[in-house]
C-alpha positions in Angstrom: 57.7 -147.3 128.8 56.5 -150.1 126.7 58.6 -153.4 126.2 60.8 -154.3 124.0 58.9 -156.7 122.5 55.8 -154.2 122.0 58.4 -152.4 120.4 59.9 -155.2 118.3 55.9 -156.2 117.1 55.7 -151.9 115.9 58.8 -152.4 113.6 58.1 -155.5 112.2 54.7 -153.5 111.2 56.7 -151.2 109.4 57.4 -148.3 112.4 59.8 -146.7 110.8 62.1 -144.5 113.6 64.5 -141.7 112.2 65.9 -141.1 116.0 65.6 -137.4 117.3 67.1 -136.4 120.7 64.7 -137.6 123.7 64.0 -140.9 121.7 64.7 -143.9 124.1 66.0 -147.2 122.5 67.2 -150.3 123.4 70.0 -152.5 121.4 68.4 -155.4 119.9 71.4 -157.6 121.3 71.6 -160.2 124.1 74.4 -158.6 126.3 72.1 -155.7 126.6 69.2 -157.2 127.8 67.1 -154.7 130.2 69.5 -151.5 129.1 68.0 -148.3 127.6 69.6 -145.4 126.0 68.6 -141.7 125.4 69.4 -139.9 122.2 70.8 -137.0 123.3 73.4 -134.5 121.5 75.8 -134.9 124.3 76.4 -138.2 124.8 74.2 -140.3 122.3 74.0 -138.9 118.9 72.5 -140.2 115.5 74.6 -139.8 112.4 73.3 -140.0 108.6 75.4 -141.8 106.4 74.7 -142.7 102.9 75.2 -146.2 103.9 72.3 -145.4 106.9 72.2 -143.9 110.2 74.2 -144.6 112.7 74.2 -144.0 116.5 77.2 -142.6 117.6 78.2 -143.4 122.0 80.2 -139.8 122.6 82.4 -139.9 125.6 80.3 -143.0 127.4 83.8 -144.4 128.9 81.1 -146.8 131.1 80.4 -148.6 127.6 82.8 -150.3 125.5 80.7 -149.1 122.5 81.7 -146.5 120.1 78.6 -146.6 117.6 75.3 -148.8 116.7 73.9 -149.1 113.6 69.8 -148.2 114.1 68.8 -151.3 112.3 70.2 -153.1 116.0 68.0 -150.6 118.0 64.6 -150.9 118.9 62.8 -147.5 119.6 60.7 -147.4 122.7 58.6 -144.5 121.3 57.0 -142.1 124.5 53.2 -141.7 125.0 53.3 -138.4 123.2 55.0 -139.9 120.2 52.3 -143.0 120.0 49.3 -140.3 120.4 50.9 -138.3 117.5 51.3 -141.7 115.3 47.6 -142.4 116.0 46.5 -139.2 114.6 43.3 -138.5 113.5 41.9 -142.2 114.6 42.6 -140.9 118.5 39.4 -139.8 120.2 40.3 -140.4 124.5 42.5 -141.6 127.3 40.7 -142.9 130.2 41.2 -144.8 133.2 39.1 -147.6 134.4 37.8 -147.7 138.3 40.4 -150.7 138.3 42.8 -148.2 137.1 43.8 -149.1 133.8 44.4 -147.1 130.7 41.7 -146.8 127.9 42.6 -145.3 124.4 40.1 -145.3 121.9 40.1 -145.1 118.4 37.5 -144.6 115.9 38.9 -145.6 112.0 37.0 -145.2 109.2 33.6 -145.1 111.8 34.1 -147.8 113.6 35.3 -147.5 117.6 37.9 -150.0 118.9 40.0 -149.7 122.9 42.5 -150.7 124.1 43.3 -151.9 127.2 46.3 -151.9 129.7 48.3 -151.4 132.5 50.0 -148.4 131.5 49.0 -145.6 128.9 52.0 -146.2 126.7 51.1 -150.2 126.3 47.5 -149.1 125.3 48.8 -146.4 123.0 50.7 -149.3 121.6 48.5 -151.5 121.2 46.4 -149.0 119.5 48.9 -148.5 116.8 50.2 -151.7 116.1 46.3 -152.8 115.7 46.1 -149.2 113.2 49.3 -150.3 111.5 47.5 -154.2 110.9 44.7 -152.6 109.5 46.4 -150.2 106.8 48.8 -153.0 106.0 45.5 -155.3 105.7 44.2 -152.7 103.6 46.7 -152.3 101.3 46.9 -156.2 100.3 43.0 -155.8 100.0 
């Protein structure tokens, strides 16, 4: 799972996140610090208002926490949901001998990896560098 400051740097690129059961999220809130949460139609559910979505707590009696507006969650998107974002620019995953996760891009026909720990970090990074370069693009 990537941090939730990897995760902070994707929305402040403009990841946008319309939650869908399975997504995993953290509340952007200090008392909450190291917690997670799981969309899921049984306990954690997201609502559409006209006024935005909101994430509804059903039946947690361990949380005193009836509902969270999305704008104070932080989506920890899954491996499979940073490949999908990558789309076409995805060309491998690959470990090092060291053991470290390679993706690698190729944009417009040039090549770029990233690097980490984990596959979800390099997917990550992979993306957020994608998302710099479109938003670069645009202001071009």
């Amino acid at each position: 799972m990537i941090t939730t400051e990897l995760a902070r740097e994707l929305r402040t690129h403009g990841l946008v996140w319309h939650p869908a059961s399975g997504d995993v999220f953290a509340i952007d809130s200090g008392e909450f610090d190291g917690e997670t949460f799981t969309v899921s139609e049984m306990t954690i559910e997201a609502h559409e208002f006209d006024t935005g979505t909101i994430l509804g707590f059903n039946g947690t009696t361990e949380w005193a926490l009836d509902s969270v507006a999305v704008e104070k969650a932080v989506w920890l998107p899954r491996e499979d949901q940073l490949r999908t974002l990558l789309g076409g620019t995805f060309v491998s995953l690959s470990r090092t001998d060291a053991g470290q996760y390679v993706v690698e891009t190729v944009r417009d026909g040039a090549g770029a990896r990233f690097t980490a720990e984990d596959a979800e970090t390099a997917y990550a990074n992979a993306v957020l560098a994608l998302m710099a370069q479109a938003t670069a693009d645009a202001t071009a």
